[in-house]
Backbone as numpy.savetxt, mean C-alpha at the origin, in Angstrom:
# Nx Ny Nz CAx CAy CAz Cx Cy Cz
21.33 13.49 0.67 20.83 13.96 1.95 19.72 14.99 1.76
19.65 16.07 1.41 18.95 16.94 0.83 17.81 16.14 -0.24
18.06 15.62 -0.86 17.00 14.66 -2.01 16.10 13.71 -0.58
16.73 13.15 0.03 15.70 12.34 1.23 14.84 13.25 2.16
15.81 14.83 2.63 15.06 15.41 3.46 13.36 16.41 3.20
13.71 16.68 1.40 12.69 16.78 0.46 11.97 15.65 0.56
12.05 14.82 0.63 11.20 13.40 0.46 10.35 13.17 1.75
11.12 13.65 2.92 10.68 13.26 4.14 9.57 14.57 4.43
9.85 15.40 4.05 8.94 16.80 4.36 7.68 16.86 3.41
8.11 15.93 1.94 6.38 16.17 1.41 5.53 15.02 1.64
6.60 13.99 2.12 5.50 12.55 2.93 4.83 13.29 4.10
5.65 14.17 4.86 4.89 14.73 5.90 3.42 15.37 5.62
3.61 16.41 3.89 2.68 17.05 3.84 1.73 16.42 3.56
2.18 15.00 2.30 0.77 14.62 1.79 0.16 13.77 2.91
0.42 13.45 4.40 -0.25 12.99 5.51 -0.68 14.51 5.88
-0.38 15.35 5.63 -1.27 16.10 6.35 -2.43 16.72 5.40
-1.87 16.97 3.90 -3.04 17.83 3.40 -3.61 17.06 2.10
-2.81 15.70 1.84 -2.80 14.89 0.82 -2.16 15.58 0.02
-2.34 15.07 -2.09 -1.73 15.78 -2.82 -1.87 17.02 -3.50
-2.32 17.67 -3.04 -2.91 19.16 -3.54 -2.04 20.13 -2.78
-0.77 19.65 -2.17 -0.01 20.67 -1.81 0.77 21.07 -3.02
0.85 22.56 -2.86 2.03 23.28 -4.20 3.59 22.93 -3.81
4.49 22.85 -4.47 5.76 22.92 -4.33 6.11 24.64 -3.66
5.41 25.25 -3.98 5.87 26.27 -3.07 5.55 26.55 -1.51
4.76 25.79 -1.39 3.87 25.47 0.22 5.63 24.10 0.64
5.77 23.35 -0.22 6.96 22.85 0.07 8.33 23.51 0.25
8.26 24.46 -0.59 9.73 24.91 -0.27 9.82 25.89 0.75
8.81 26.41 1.26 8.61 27.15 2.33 8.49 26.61 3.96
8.36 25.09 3.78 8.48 24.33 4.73 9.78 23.81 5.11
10.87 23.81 3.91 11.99 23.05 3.36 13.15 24.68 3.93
12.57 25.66 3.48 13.25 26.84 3.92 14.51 27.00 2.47
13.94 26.69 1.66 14.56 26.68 0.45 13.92 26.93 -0.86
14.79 27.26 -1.83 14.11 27.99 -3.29 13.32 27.03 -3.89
12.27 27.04 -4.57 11.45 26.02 -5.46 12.09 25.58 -6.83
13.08 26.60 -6.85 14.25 26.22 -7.74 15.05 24.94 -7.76
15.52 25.02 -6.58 16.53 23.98 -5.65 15.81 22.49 -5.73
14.48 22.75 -4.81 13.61 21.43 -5.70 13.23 20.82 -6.93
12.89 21.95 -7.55 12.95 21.49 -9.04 14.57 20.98 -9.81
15.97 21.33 -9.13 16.98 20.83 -9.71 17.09 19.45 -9.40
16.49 19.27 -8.53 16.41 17.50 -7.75 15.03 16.85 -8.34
13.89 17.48 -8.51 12.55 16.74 -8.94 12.34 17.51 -9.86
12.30 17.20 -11.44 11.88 18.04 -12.37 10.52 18.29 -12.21
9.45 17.77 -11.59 7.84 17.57 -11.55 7.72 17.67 -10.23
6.38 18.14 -9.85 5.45 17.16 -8.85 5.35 16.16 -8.57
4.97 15.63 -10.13 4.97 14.16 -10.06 5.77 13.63 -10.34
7.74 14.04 -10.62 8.69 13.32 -10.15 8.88 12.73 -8.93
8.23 13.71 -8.04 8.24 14.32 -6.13 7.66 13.46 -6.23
6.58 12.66 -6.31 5.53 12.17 -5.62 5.91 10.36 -6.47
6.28 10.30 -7.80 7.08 9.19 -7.44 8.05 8.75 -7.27
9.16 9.55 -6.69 9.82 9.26 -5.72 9.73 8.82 -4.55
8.62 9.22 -3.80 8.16 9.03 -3.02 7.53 7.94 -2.88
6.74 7.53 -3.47 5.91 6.29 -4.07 6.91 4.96 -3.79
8.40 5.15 -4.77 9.37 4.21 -4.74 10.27 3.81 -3.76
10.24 4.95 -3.01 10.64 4.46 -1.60 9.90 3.92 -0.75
8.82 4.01 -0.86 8.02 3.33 0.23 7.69 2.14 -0.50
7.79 1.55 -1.45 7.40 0.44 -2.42 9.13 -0.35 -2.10
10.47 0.51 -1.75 11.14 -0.28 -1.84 11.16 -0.87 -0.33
10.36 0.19 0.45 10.45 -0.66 1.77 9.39 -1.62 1.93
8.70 -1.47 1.51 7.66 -2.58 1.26 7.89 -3.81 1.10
8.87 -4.12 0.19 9.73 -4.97 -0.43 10.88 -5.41 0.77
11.50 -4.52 1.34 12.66 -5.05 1.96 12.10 -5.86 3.56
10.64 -4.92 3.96 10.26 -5.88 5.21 9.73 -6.93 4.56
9.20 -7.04 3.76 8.37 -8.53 3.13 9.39 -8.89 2.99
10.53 -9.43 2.51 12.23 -10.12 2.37 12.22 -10.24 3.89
12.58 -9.59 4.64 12.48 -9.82 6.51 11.74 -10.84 6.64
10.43 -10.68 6.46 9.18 -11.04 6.87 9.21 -12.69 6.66
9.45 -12.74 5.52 9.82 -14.38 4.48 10.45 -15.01 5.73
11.38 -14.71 5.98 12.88 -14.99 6.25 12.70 -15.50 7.87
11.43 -15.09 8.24 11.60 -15.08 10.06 11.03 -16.51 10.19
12.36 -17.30 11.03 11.80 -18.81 11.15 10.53 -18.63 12.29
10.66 -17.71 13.33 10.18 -17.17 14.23 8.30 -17.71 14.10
8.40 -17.62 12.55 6.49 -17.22 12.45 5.87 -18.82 11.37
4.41 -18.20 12.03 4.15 -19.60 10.59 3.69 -19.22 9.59
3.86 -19.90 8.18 3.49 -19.90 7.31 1.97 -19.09 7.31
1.25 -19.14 8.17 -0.16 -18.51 8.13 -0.11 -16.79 8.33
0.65 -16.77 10.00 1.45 -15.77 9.99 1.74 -14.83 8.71
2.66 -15.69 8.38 3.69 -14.28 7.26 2.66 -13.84 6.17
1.33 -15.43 5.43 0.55 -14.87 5.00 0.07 -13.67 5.16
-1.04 -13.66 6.63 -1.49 -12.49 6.87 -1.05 -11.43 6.82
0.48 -11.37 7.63 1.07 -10.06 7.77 1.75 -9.43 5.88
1.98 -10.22 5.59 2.24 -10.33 3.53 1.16 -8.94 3.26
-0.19 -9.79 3.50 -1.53 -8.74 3.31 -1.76 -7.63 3.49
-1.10 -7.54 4.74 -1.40 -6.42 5.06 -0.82 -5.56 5.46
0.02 -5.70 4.91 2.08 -5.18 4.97 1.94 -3.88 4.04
1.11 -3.72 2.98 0.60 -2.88 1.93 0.64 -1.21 2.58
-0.92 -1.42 3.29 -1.19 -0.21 3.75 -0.20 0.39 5.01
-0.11 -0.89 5.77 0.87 -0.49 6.89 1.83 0.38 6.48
2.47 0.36 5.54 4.02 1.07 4.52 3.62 2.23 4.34
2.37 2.02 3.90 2.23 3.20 2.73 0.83 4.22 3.92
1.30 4.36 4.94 0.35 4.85 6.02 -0.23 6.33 4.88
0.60 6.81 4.32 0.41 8.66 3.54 -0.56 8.17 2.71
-1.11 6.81 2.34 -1.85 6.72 1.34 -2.78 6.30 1.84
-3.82 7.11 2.26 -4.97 6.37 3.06 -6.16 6.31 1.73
-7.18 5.90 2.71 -8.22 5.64 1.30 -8.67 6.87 0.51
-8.70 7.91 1.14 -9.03 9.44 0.08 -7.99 9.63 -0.50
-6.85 9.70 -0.01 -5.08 9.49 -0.74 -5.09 8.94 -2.15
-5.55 8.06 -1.58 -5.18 6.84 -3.04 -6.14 7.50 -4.17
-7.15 7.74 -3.98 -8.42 8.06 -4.95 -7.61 9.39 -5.30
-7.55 10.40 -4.95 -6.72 12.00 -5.23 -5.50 11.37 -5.88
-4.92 10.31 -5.62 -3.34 9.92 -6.73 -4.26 9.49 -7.76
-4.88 8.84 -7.66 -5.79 8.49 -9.09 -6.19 8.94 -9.30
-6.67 9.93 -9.42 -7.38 10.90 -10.23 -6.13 12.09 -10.52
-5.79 13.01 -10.24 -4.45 13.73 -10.19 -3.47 13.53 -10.50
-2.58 12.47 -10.33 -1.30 11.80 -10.46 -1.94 10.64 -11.53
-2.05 10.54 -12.47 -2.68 8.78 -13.02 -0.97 8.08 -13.71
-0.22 9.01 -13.77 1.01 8.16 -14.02 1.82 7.41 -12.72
1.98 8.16 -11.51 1.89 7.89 -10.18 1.37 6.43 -10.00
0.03 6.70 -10.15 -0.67 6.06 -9.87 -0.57 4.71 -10.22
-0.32 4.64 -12.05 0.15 3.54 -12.81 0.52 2.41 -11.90
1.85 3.18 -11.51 3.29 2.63 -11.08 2.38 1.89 -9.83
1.60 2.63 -8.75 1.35 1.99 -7.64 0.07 1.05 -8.35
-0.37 1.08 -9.02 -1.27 0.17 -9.48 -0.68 -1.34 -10.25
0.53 -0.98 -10.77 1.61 -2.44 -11.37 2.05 -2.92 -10.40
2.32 -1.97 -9.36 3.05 -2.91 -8.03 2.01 -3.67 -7.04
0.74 -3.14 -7.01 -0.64 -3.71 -6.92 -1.06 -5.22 -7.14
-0.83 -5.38 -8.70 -1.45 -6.35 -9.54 -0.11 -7.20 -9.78
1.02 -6.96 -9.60 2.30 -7.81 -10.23 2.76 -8.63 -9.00
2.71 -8.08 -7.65 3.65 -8.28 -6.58 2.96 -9.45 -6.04
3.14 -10.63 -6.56 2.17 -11.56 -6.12 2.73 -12.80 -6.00
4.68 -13.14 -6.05 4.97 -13.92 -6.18 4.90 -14.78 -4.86
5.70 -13.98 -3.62 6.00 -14.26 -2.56 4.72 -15.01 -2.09
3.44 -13.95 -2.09 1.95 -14.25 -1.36 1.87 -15.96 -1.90
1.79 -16.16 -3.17 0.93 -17.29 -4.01 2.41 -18.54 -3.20
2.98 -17.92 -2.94 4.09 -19.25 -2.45 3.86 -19.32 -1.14
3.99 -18.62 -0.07 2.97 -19.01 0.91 2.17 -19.90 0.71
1.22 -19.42 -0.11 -0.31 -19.85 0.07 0.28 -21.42 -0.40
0.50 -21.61 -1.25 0.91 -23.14 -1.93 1.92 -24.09 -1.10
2.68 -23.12 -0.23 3.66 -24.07 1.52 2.10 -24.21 2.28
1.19 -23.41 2.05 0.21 -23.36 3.37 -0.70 -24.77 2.80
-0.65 -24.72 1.69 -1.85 -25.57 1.27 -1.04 -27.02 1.42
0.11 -27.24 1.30 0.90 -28.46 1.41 1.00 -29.34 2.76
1.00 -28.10 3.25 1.02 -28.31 4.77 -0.18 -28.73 5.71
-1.32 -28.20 5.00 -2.62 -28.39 5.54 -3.05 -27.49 6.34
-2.07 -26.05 6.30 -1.91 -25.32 7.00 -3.42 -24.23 6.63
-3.61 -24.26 4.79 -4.79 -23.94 4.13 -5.63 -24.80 3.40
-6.78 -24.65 3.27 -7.33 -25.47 2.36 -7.49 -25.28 1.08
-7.61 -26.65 0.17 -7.63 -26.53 -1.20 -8.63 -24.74 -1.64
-7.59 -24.37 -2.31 -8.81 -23.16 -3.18 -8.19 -22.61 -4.75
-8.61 -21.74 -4.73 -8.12 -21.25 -6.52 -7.63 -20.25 -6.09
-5.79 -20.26 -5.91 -5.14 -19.06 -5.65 -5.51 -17.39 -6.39
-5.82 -17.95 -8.03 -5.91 -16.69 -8.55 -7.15 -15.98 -8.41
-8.29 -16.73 -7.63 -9.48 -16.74 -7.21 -8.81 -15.48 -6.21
-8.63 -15.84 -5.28 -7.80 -14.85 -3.99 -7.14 -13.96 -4.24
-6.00 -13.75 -5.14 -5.07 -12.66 -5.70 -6.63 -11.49 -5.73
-7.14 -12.14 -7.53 -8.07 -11.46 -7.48 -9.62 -10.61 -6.62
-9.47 -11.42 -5.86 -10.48 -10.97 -4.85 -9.85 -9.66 -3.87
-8.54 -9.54 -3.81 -7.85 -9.22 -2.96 -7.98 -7.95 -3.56
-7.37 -8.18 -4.52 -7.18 -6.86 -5.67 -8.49 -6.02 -5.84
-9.26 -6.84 -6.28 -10.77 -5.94 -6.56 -11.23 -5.25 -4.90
-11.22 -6.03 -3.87 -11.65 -6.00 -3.19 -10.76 -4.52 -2.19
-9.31 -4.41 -3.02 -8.81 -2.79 -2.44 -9.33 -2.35 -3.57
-9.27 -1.90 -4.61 -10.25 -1.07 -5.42 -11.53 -0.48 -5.56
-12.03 -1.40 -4.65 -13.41 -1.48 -4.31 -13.45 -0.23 -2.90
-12.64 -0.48 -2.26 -12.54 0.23 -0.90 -12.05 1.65 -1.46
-11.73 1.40 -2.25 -11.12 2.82 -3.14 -11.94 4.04 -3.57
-12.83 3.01 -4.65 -14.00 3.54 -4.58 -15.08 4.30 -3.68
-15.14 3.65 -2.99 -16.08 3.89 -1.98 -15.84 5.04 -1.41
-14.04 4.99 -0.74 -13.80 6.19 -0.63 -13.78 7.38 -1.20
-13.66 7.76 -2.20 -14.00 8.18 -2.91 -15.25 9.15 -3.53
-16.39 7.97 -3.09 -17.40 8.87 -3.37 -18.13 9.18 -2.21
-17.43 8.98 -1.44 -17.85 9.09 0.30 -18.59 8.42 1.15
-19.06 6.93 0.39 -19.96 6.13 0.94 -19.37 5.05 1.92
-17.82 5.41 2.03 -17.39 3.95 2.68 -17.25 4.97 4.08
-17.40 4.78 5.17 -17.17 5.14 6.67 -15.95 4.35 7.40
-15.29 3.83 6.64 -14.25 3.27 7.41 -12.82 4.50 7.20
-12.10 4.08 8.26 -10.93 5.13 8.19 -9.60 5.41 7.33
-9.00 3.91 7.66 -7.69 4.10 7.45 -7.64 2.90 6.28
-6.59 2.99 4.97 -6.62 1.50 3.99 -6.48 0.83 5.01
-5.55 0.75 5.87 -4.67 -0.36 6.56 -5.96 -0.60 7.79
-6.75 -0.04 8.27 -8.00 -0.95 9.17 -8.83 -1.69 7.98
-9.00 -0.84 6.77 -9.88 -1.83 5.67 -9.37 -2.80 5.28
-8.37 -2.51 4.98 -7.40 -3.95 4.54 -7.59 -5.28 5.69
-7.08 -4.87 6.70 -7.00 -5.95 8.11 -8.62 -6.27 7.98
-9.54 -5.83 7.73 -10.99 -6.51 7.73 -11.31 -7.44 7.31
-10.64 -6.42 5.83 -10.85 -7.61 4.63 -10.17 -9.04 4.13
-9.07 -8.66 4.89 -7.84 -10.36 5.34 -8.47 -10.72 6.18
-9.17 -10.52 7.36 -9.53 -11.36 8.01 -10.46 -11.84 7.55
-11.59 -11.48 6.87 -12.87 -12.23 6.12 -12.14 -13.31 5.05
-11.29 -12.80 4.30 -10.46 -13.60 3.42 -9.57 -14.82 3.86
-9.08 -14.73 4.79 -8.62 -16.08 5.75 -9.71 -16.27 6.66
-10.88 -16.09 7.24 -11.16 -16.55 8.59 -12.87 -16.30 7.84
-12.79 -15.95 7.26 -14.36 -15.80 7.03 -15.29 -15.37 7.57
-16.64 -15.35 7.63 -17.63 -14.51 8.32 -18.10 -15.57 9.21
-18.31 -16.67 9.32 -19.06 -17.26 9.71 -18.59 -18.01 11.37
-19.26 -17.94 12.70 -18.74 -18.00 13.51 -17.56 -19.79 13.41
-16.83 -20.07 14.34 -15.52 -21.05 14.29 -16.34 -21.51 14.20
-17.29 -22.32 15.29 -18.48 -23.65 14.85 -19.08 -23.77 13.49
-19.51 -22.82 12.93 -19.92 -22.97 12.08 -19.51 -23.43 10.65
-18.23 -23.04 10.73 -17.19 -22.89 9.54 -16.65 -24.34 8.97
């Protein structure tokens, strides 16, 4: 109880100030010793992937939902698959992510393997979609990869301050939609 309510108060902070808050700016919010935290998180960056893993396990448990809903179509669960990412992980916006990478790079690791690995569910979709006629023939790992570079890329950008967009999760939804629907008007396509 205490281990979640720590968890819930520095997700609060790093939405508010990202990760450059001190554990003592935390325990003063928490109304408790920095001691007390440290007997539960030996690190910062215990704190912060902890944090990381809970929201990676919910990530995981709505995508299992998500699969599961006869409710939707195959195109559906695609999209929402996509973009299920940022939605979760709202504390990690695009300056977020760049400050865990740079600051946190073990953190970071972890959200970067779950990045590049978590690709089973998506590529099975895509291969019901393509059976179905639901997608057309393409080179799945063509897409993984595009997908991948293409948040890294947004990463970047943020980063060095050249991208003007807001939130991962509006960049993301852009970039799925160019990635399923393309640029080019319906007639044209």
């Amino acid at each position: 109880m205490v281990k979640e309510h720590i968890l819930d108060v520095a997700r609060t902070e790093v939405i508010r100030s990202g990760f450059r808050f001190s554990m003592n700016d935390l325990s003063t919010q928490l109304g408790m010793s920095t001691k007390t935290i440290y007997e539960l998180f030996s690190s910062k960056e215990d704190l912060l992937t902890a944090l990381l893993e809970t929201s990676l396990a919910e990530i995981v448990e709505k995508e299992e939902q998500l699969l599961r809903d006869p409710s939707l179509s195959n195109r559906s669960k695609l999209r929402q698959s996509l973009v299920m990412l940022p939605a979760d992980l709202v504390m990690f916006d695009l300056r977020r992510l760049s400050e865990l990478q740079r600051y946190y790079p073990a953190v970071w690791s972890k959200l970067d393997r779950f990045i590049a690995g978590h690709w089973d569910e998506i590529r099975q979709l895509i291969q019901t979609g393509k059976a179905s006629g639901e997608l057309r023939a393409f080179d799945t790992e063509i897409f993984v990869q595009v997908y991948i570079g293409g948040l890294y890329r947004l990463m970047e950008h943020s980063a060095s301050g050249s991208f003007s967009g807001g939130t991962l999760s509006a960049a993301l939804q852009e970039m799925v939609d160019m990635l399923l629907e393309g640029v080019l008007p319906k007639e044209e396509q």
